[in-house]
N, C-alpha and C positions, 0 to 999 in steps of 0.2 A: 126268648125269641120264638119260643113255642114248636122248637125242632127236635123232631123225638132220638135223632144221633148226631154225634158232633162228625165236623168236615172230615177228611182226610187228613188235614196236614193236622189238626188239632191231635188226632190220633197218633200221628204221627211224633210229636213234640213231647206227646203224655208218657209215650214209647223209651222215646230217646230220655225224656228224666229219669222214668223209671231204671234204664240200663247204667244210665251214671250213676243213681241211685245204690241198685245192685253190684253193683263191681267197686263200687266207695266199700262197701259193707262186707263185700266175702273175699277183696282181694287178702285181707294180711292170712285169711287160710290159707286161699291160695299159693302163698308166699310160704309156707311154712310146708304144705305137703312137699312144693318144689324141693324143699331144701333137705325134706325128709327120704326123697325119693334121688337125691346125686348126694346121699351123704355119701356113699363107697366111693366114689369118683373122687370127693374134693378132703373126704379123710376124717371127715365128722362122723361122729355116733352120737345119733338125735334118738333120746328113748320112750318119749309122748310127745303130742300135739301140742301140751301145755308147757313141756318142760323146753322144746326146739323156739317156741314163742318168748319163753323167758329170757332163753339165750339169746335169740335175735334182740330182744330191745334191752338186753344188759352190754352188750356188745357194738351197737349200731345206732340204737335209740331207736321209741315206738313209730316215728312221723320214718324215716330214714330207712330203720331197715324195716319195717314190717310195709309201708308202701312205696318200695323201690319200685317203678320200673309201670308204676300207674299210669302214667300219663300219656303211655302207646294204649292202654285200655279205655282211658276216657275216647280218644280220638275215634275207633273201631267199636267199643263195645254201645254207644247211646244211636249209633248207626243200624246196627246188627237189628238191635232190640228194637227201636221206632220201626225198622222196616218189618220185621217180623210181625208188631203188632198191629200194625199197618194192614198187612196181608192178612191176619190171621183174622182179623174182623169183617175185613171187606169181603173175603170169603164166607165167613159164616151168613153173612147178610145172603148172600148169592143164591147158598145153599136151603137157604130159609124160603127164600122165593121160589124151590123148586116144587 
């Protein structure tokens, strides 16, 4: 169409994929430092990153327990990230004009 930047909202959608994206891919970390970080609380001794993952999906299963609790981050996290990237171009454009 010969438009040397894409819209806003196009920005915005490319945003929001990329954030469902990201949060698909580093939640079962996520998942795993939590559980490394209330082991004193809930009575677990987690002793690597690889070995509290093992235990999470020999215990829970990988879909189950490694992405428990996703689906409050799909809702928030593809919001966060489109609007972030959002701003974070439209600003630069701004700044480029000065």
């Amino acid at each position: 169409s010969g438009r040397s930047q894409p819209y806003s909202y196009e920005r915005l959608a490319f945003g929001a994929c990329a954030g469902l994206i990201g949060q698909s891919a580093s939640y079962p970390l996520d998942v795993v430092r939590r559980r490394m970080q209330t082991a004193g609380v809930t009575g677990h001794t987690y002793g690597t990153i690889l070995g509290t993952m093992r235990e999470i999906v020999s215990e829970e299963g990988a879909i189950r327990g490694l992405y428990k609790g996703l689906s409050m981050n799909w809702v928030k996290g593809p919001i966060a990230v489109g609007i972030s990237f959002t701003t974070f171009d439209l600003t630069q454009i701004m700044l480029r004009k000065l």
